[in-house]
N, C-alpha and C positions, 0 to 999 in steps of 0.2 A: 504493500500500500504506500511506500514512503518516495515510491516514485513519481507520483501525482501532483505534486511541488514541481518538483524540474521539467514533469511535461508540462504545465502549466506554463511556467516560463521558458522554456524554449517554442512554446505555440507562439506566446503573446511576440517573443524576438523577432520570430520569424516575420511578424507583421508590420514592426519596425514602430510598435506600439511603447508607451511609458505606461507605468505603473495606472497612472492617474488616467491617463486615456482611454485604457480598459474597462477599466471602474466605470469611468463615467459610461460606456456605452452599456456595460453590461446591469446599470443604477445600483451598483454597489460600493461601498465605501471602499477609497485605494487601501486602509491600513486593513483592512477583510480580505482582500486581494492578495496582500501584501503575505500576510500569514498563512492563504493556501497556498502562496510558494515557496516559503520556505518551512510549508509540513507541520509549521509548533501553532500553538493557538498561545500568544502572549501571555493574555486573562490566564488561564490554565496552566499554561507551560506543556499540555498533553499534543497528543496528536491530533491535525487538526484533518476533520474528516467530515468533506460538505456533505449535505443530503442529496440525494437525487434532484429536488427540483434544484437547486443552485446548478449542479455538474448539467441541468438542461438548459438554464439560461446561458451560464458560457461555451457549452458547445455552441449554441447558437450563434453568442457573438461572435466566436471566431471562428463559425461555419466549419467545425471540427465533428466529426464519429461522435456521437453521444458513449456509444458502447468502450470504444478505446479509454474516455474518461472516467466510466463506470468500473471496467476493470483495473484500474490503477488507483481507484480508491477503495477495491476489493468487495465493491456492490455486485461483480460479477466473478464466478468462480474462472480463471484460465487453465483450458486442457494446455498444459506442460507437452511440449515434444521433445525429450531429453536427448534421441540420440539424431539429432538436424538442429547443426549449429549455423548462424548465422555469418557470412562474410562480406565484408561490403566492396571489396573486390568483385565479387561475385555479381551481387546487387546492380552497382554502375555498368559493368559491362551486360547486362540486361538489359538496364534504364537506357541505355545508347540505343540498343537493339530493337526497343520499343517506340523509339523517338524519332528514328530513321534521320532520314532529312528534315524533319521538323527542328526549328530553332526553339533555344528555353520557353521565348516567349508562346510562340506556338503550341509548343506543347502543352506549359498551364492552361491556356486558352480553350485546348479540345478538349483537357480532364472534366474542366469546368464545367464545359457545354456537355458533354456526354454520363457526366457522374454526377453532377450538382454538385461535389465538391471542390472544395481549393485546394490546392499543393501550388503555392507561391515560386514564382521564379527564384527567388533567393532562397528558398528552400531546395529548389530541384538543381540548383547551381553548389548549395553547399553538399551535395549526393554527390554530385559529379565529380567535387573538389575532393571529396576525403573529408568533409571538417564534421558533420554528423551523422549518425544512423538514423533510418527510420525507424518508428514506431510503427507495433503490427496493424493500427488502422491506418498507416499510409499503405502499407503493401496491400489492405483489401481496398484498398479506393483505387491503387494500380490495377491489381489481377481484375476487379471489378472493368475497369477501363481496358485496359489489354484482352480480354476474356481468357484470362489463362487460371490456373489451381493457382494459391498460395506456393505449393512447391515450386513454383518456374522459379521462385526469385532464389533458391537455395543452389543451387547448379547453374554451371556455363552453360547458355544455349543459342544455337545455329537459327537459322530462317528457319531450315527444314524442321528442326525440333519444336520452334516456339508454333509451327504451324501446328503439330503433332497435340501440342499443349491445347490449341487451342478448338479442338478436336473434342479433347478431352474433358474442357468445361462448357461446352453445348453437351455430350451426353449427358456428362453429370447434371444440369439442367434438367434438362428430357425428364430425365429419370425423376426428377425431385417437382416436379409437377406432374402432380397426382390426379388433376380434377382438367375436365374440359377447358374450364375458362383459364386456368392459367397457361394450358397449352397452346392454347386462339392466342391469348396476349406474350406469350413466347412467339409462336411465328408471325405476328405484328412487328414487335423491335427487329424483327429479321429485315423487314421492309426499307427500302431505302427510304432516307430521312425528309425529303421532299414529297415523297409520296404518303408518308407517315403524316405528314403536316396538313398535306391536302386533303385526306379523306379524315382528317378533325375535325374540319373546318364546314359548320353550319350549311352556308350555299353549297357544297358539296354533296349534302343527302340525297337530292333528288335524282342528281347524277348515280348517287351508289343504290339507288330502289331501279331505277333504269337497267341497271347493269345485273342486279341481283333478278331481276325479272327474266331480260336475255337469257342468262345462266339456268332460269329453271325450265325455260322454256327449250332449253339446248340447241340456243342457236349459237353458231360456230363463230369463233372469236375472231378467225380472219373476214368472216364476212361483215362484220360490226365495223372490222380497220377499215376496206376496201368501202362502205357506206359515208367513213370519218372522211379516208383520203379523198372521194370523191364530193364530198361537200368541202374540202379545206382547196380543191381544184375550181367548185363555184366561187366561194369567197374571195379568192384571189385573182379573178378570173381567167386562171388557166383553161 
């Protein structure tokens, strides 16, 4: 539990926040702040160990895993895997391999947009450099974004391998949707992300009862194109 102080303060760094700037966003006093990172409660002199609702207000503020702060205040028990140790050699040459061509900034920017979470540029710069380790809910906010197991980040892995991986957690997926709807809303996120927008979107329905009608009526999808292309030849006046 005594590491919930330092995660704390290496969140708030990463943000390039002061004591008192957190505070204030998160409406807690800094010297409250101040005491869950470095672990003691002053008053007391004991160990200082927020409740649940506080560890959900500052995940919030700093759009951090609630669960990663649950278990580092020992609200949550952690399954121990004693024999997969962690290397951050390892790690980096992954984080490269998942980043491709993308630059730092880019890459926070697609975590962002595809996880709802942040992993800061100055965070994914000091990975790269050596200067710190992840914590286990960055690696699920990675594997989560990469679709790969937690195991990818413990071993060197090739294009070919991380493909293998990534294989590996759409089964496990599969598998772990038990019920219709979550398997419809599995192969939805399969959807490309433009088309996923599109058929969200309100004015859209009548076109998808149009279609879903077609389908039950089993008229053939190249003839719907060949009706499209030939109306997009009037319009245009081809």
């Amino acid at each position: 539990m005594g590491n919930l102080g330092e995660l704390l303060r290496r969140i708030r760094l990463s943000k390039d926040w002061s004591v008192r700037e957190a505070a204030k966003k998160m409406g807690i006093s800094p010297s409250y702040l101040s005491s869950l990172e470095k672990g003691i409660d002053p008053r007391t002199g004991k160990y200082s160990n927020p409740k649940p609702d506080i560890l959900r207000l500052i995940a919030k503020t700093y759009d951090y895993p609630l669960e990663e702060l649950m278990q580092a205040a020992g609200h949550l028990n952690e399954e121990m895997e004693p024999d997969r140790s962690f290397d951050l050699t390892v790690f980096v040459s992954n984080l490269n391999l998942i980043m491709g061509d993308m630059s730092i900034e880019e890459f926070s920017a697609d975590i962002k947009k595809k996880t709802g979470y942040t992993i800061s540029t100055k965070q994914i710069r000091s990975y790269i450099n050596g200067d710190i380790e992840p914590f286990p809910g960055t690696i699920n906010i990675l594997s989560n974004y990469a679709r790969v197991t937690p195991d990818f980040w413990y071993c060197f892995n090739t294009k070919d391998t991380l493909e293998q991986e990534r294989k590996k957690y759409e089964e496990n997926l599969i598998k772990s949707t038990d019920n219709k709807t979550a398997k419809e809303y599995y192969q939805f996120t399969k959807l490309q992300e433009d088309l996923r927008n599109w058929i969200l979107r309100e004015e859209s329905q009548p076109y998808l009862k149009l279609f879903m009608t077609a389908c039950m009526k089993k008229i053939d999808p190249e003839k719907i194109k060949s009706w499209l292309d030939k109306l997009d030849e009037t319009n245009t006046g081809g």
